[in-house]
VOBA-1610 file (N, C-alpha, C; in pm, whole numbers, padded with zeros to 5 digits, always signed):
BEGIN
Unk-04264-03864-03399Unk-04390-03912-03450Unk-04416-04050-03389Unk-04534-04071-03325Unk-04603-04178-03263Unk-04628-04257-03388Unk-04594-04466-03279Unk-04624-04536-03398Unk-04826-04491-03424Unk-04862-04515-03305Unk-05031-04487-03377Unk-05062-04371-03421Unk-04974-04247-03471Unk-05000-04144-03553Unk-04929-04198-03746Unk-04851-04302-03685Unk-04791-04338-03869Unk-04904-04471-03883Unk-04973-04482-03784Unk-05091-04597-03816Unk-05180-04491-03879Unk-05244-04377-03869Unk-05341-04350-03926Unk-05330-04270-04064Unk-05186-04303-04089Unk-05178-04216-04225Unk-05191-04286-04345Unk-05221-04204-04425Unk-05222-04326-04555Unk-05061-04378-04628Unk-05094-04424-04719Unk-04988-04498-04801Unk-04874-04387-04830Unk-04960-04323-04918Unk-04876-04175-04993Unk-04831-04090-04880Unk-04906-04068-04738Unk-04882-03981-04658Unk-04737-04038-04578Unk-04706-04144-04565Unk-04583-04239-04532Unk-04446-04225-04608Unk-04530-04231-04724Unk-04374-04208-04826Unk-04338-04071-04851Unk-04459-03960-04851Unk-04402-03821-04841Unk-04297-03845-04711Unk-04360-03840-04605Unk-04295-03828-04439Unk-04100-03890-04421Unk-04137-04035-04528Unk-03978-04098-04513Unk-03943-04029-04564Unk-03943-03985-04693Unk-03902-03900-04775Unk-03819-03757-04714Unk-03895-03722-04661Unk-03869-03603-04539Unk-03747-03610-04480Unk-03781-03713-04361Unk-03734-03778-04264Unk-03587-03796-04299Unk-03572-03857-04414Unk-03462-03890-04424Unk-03359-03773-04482Unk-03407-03691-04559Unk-03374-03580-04591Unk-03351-03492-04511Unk-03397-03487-04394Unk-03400-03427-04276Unk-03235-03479-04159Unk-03258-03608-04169Unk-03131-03697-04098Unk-03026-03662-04181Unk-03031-03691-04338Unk-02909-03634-04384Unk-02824-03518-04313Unk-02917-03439-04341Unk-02814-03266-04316Unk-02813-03249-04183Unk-02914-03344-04068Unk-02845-03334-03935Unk-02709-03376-03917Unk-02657-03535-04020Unk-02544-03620-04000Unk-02448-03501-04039Unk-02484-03418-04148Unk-02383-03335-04182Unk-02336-03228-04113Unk-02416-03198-04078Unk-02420-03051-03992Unk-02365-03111-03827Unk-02399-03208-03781Unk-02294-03249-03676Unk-02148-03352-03688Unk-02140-03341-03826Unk-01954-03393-03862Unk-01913-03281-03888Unk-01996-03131-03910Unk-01931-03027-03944Unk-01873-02976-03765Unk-02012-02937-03686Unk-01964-02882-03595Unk-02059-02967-03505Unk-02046-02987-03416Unk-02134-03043-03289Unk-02244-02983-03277Unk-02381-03101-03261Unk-02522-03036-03285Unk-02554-03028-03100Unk-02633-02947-03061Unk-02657-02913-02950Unk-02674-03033-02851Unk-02788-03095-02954Unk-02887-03210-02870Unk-02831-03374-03000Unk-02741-03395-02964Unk-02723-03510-03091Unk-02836-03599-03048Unk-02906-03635-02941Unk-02970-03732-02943Unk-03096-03684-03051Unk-03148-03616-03061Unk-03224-03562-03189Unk-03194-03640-03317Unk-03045-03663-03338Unk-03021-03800-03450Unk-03054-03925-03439Unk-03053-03957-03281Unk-03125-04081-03252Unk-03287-04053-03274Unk-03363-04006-03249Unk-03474-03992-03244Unk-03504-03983-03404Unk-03416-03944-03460Unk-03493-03880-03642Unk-03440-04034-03669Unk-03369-04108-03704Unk-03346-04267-03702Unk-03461-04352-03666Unk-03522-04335-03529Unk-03642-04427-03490Unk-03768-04363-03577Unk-03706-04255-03568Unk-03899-04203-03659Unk-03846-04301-03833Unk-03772-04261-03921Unk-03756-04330-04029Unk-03784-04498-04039Unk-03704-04540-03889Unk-03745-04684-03864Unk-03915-04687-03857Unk-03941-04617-03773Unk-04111-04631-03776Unk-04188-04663-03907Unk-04147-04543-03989Unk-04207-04547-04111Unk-04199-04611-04207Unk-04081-04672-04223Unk-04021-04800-04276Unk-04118-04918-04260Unk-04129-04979-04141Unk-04220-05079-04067Unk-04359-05096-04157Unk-04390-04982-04100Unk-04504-04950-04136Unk-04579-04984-04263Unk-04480-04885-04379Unk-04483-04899-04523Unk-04444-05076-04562Unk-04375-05163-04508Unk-04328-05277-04527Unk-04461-05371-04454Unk-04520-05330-04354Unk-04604-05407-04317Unk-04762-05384-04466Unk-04752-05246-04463Unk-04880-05255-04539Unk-04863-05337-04690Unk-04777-05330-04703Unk-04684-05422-04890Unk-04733-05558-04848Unk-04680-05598-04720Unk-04724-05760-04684Unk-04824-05777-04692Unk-04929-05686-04655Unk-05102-05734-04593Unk-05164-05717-04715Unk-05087-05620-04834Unk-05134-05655-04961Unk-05098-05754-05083Unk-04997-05817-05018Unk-04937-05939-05100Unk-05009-06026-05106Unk-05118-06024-04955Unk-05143-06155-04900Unk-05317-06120-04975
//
């Protein structure tokens, strides 16, 4: 997921997605300490997407603090 595709989502649509995301990274971490995942870099990539969304959700908290 592109950062300017987590720019056009809303609030709620962010926290479903981490929500996901991370749920998603879980059972990759598991499923490759069980047996070796094909493409591990796929764990790197599901990491930067969570980082993305993270950002994101933390930037919009700020711009409403302010």
């Amino acid at each position: 997921m592109k950062s300017n595709v987590v720019r056009e989502m809303t609030t709620e649509e962010i926290q479903d997605a981490l929500l996901n995301a991370r749920e998603g990274l879980a059972k990759m971490k598991m499923q490759h300490a069980i047996s070796p995942l094909e493409n591990p870099m796929v764990l790197k990539e599901k990491r930067k997407e969570v980082a993305r969304l993270l950002t994101e959700l933390s930037t919009r908290t700020e711009e409403a603090q302010q």
